[in-house]
N, C-alpha and C positions, 0 to 999 in steps of 0.2 A: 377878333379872330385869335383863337389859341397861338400858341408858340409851336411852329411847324418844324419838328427837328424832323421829320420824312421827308422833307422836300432836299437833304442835305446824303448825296449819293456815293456813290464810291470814286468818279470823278469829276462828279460837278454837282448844281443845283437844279432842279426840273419838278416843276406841279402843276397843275390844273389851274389855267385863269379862269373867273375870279377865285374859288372855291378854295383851291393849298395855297395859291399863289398870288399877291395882289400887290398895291400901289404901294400899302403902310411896310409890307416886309421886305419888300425891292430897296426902300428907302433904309431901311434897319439892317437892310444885307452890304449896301455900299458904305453906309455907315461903320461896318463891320469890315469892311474890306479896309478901308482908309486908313481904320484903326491899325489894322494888323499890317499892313504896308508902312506906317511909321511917317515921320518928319518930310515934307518937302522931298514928295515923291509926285515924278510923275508918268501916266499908263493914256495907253489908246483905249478906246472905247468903242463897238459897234454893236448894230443889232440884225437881227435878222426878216424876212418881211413877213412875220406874224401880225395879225389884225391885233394882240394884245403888247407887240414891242413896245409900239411908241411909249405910251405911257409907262410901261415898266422900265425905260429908259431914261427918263425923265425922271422917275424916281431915285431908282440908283445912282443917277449922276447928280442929285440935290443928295442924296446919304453922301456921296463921295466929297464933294464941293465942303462940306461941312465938314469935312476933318482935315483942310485945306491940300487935299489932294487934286493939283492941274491936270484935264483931261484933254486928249487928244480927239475928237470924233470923228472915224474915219465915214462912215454910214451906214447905209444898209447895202452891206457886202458879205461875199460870203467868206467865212470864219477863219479861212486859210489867211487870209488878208490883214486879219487882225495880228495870227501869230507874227508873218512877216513884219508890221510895223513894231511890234515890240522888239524884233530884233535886229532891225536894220535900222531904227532909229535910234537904238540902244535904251528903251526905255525902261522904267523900274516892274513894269506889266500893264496887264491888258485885262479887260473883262468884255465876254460877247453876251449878247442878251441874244439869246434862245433857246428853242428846246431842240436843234438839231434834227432828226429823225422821227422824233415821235408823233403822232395825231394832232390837225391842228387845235385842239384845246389846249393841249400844253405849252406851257414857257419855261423858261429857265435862265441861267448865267452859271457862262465859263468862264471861270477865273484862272488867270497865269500870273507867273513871275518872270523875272527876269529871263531874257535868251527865247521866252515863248514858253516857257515849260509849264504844264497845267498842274494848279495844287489841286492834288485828289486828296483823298483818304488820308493816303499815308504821306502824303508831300503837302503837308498846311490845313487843308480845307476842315481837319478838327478845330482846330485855334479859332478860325475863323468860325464855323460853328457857334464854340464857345461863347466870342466877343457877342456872336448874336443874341444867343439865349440870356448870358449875362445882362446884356445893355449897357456895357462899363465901354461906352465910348468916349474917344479923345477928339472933340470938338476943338478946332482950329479955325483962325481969319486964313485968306487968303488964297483959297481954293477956289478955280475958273476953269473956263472949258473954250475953247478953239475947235472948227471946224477944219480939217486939212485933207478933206475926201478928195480930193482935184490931187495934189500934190501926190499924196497914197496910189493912185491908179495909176498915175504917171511913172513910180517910181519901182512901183508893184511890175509891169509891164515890161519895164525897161530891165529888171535884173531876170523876171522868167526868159525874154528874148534871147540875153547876152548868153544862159547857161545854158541853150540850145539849139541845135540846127536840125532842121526838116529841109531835106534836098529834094522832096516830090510832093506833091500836090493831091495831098489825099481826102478823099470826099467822107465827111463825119456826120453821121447821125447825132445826133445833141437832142435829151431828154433833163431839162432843167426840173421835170416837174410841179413848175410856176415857183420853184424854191427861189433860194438867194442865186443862183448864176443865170436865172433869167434875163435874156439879153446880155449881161456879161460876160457869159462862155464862149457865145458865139463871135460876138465883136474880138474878143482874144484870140480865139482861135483863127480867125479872117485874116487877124495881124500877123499871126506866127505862119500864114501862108497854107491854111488848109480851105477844105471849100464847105462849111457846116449846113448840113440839111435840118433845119427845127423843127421840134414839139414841144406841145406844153409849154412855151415861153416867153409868157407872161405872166408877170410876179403875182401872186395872187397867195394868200394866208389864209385861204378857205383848203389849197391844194385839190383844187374840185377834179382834177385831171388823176390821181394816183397817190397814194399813200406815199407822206414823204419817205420815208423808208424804201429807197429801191430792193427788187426782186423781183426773179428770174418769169414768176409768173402776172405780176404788177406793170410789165413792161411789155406786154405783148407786143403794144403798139409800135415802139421804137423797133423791135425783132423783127416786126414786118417789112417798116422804114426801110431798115439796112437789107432786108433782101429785094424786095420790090426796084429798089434803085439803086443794086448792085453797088452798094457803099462799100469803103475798105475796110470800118468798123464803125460800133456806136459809143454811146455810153451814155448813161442814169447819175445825174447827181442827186444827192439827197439835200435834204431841208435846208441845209445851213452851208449843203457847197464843201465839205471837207470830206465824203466820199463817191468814189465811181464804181460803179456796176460796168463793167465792159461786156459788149456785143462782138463777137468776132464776124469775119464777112461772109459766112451761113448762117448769121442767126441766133449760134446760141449764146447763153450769157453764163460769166462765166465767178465766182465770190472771188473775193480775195486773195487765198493760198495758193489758186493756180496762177493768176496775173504773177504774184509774187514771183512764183515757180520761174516761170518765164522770162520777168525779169532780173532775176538772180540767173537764168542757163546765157543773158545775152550780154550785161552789163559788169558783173562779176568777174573780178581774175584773185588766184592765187593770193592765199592771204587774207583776201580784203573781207571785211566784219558785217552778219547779216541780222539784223534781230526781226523772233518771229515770234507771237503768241501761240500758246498752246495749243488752241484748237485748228492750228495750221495741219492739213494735209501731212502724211511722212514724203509725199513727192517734194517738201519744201527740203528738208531733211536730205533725202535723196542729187537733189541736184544741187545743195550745197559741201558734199562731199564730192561729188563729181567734177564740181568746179575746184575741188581743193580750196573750198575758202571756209569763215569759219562763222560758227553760227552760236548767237545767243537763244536759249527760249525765256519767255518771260510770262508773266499773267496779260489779261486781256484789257486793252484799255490804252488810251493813249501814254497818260501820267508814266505809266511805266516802259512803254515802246521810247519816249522821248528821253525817259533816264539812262535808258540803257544806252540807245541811240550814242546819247551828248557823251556818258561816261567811256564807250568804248566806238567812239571814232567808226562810227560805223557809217559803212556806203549807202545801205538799203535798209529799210524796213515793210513790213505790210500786218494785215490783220486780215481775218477771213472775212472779217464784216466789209470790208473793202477800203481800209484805208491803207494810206500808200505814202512812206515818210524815206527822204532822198536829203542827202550828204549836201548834194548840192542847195538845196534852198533852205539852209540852217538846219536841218534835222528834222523839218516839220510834214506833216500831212497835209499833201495840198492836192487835191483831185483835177483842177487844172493843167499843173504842173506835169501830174502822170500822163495826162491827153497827151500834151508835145513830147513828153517823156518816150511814150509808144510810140507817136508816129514818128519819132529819130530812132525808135530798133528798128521799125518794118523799113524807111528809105535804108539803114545800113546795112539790113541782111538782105534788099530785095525780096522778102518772101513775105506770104500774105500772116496774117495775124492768126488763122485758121493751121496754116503750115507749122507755125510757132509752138503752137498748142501743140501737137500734136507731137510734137519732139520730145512730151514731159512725159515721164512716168503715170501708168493709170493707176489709178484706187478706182473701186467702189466706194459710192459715200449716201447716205442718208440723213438728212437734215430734219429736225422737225422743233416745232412751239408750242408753249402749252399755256393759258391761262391762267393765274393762280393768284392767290390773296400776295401783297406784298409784303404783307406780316409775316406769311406764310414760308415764303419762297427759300430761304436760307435754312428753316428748320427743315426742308422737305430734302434738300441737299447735302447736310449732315445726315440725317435720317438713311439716305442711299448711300454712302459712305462705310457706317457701319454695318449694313445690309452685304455690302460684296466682299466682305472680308470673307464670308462663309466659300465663295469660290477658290478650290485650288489651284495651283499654276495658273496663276493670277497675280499681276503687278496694278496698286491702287497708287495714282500723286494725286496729290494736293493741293497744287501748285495755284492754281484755281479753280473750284470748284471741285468735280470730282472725276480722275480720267480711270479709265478701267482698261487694262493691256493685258492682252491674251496673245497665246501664239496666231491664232485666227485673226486679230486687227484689236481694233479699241473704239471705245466710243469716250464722251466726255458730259458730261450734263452740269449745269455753270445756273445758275442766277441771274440773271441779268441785270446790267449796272445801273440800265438807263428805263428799263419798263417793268410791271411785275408778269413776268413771263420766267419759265425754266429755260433752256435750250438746249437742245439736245443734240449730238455730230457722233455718227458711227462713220467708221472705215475697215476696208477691207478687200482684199487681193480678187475675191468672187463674190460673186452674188449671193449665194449661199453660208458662206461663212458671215457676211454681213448681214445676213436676216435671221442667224442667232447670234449675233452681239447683239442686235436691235430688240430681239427680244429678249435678249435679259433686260437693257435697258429699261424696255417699256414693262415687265412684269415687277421688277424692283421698285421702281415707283410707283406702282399700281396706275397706271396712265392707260387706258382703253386704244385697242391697235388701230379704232376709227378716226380716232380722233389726228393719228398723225399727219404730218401735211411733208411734203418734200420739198 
């Protein structure tokens, strides 16, 4: 098999098993990590319950082994767990073997550094690259691996407990969909004193139940769940357990920006540091002035939610795609974590999670996906770039991808890091004003008005 630099993303590794992605390059990529990690280091290791993990883990921890890098193996958990052990165990990093959210054909590895922090792009993962396509590795005695999955859960458990209290008894919906928190969300959640009604929850790397990717219309089931049986809320973990889709207690579900929203208007005082990615909602914007607190934006992607995070001591973070990174458990994305997280605002405020909502500022908003060569996808994004320059009384950033601001609202249309899709997010005060941002949007690209989805 050729030398696969496509499979090498903007914050991690992800291809197609066997086809981009197989046993010889898993083994070439740990070999590359060990390298680049240096002398008598040592990192946790997990995977996630893909039908192609096992063996791609076994590889990479025989590349790793062989540049006498000691590995920790926490096991098949989900991803949040990984970063916690790098950080509470004080380790030199951590690598998760999967593909996260995408279709189950795909695999991958997450690579971090020290504190949890993932090397993307622009934080390592070229070097490492490099060492790969080079082959200029540094083969060392002395590198082993240890099981410590017992210990991990134990200790994983015990500091989400300590950094929370839930005073009421709230009945959850739980959608693991057969991903990595199958059985394990529920069992945690039991402990932290909630009552979990299940679906989907049984591990399965086929994900025969639902695209690992939660969304709003992929979830019908659990949206039923929670009204059928008057739950207080739900929530959709995706593939690898490091994000939540929340359900409120009618039903709807609701991306990232507004949960954020919400918990920035409940958790937040004066002062205290929020970071948000770019294609956040302006209601995120909106109630973090309100709270007089203060907010970073940043590009989209964890690598940089976590820099910003660690560098400015921040309380809160979120993403639209629904992850969700808190002060309290090191700075990291952990979708579990948000669960007890939420149900200690709703026992504080007494009011339902539907009430909550409702407290935030509205937008309009239209989301849509589009197909596209992965070769393709960043010329197609420069290309509409240069295209909106021609609109007057128009503001273009850059910041990622490409956001377009008018007095009427904005859209943004991005690349995506992790699949070869565009993505597209308009906003806006009415209805109408948002259905010409959207179509400029869609006329700029030349993207067909059928084709969009919401």
């Amino acid at each position: 098999m050729p030398e696969r630099e496509d499979i090498f993303r903007a914050n991690d590794i992800r291809g197609i098993y066997p086809d981009t992605l197989d046993e010889k390059i898993a083994e070439e990529i740990g070999m590359a990590f060990g390298t680049f990690l240096g002398k008598n280091k040592t990192i946790a290791l997990s995977m996630d319950i893909r039908k192609s993990s096992p063996m791609l883990k076994e590889s990479f921890l025989k590349g790793l082994k062989s540049t006498g890098t000691k590995v920790l193996y926490i096991g098949k958990v989900p991803t949040p767990m990984l970063y916690f052990a790098i950080a509470h165990y004080n380790l030199d990093g951590g690598a998760a073997v999967s593909a996260s959210h995408n279709p189950p054909m795909w695999n991958g590895l997450k690579l971090c550094g020290p504190k949890g922090k993932t090397y993307g792009e622009d934080f390592g993962l070229k070097k490492i690259k490099g060492i790969y396509l080079s082959k200029k590795f540094s083969l060392r005695e002395g590198g082993n691996s240890h099981d410590v999955s017992r210990k991990l859960m134990r200790d994983y458990e015990n500091y989400l407990f300590k950094r929370t209290k839930v005073n009421k008894v709230f009945k959850v919906g739980v959608d693991p969909g057969n991903g990595a928190d199958s059985k394990i969300a529920s069992r945690i959640l039991k402990k932290a004193g909630m009552f979990p009604v299940s679906i989907n929850d049984k591990p399965d790397g086929a994900f025969p139940s639902r695209s690992p990717e939660p969304k709003p219309e992929n979830i019908t089931a659990l949206r039923e769940l929670v009204k059928k049986n008057n739950l207080d809320f739900g929530v959709a973990f995706d593939g690898d357990g490091d994000r939540a889709m929340f359900v409120d207690d009618k039903g709807e579900a609701f991306f990232g920006d507004t949960i954020l929203a919400m918990m920035i208007n409940n958790t937040v005082k004066k002062g205290e540091m929020v970071v948000y990615e770019i294609s956040s909602s302006k209601a995120v914007e909106d109630v973090i002035n309100q709270k007089r607190a203060k907010g970073i934006r940043t590009k989209t992607g964890r690598a940089f939610i976590i820099d910003k995070m660690l560098k400015n001591k921040a309380k809160l973070g979120g993403e639209y795609s629904t992850h969700f990174y808190f002060s309290d458990i090191y700075c990291f994305d952990d979708a579990l974590f948000a669960v007890i997280k939420l149900a200690q605002i709703l026992s504080e405020r007494g009011r339902s999670m539907s009430e909550l909502i409702n407290e935030l500022p509205k937008y309009e908003v239209v989301s849509s996906e589009f197909d596209v060569k992965e070769s393709e996808k960043f010329r197609i994004i420069s290309k509409m770039a240069k295209n909106l320059k021609k609109y007057k009384k128009s503001r273009i950033v850059l910041l990622d991808g490409v956001k377009f601001i008018t007095d009427k609202g904005w859209f943004i249309a991005r690349a995506s890091n992790t699949t070869p899709k565009i993505k597209i997010k308009a906003e806006s005060d009415n209805r109408e004003d948002l259905a010409e941002i959207n179509r400029i949007a869609l006329k700029e690209y030349g993207l067909a008005k059928d084709s969009i989805s919401k």
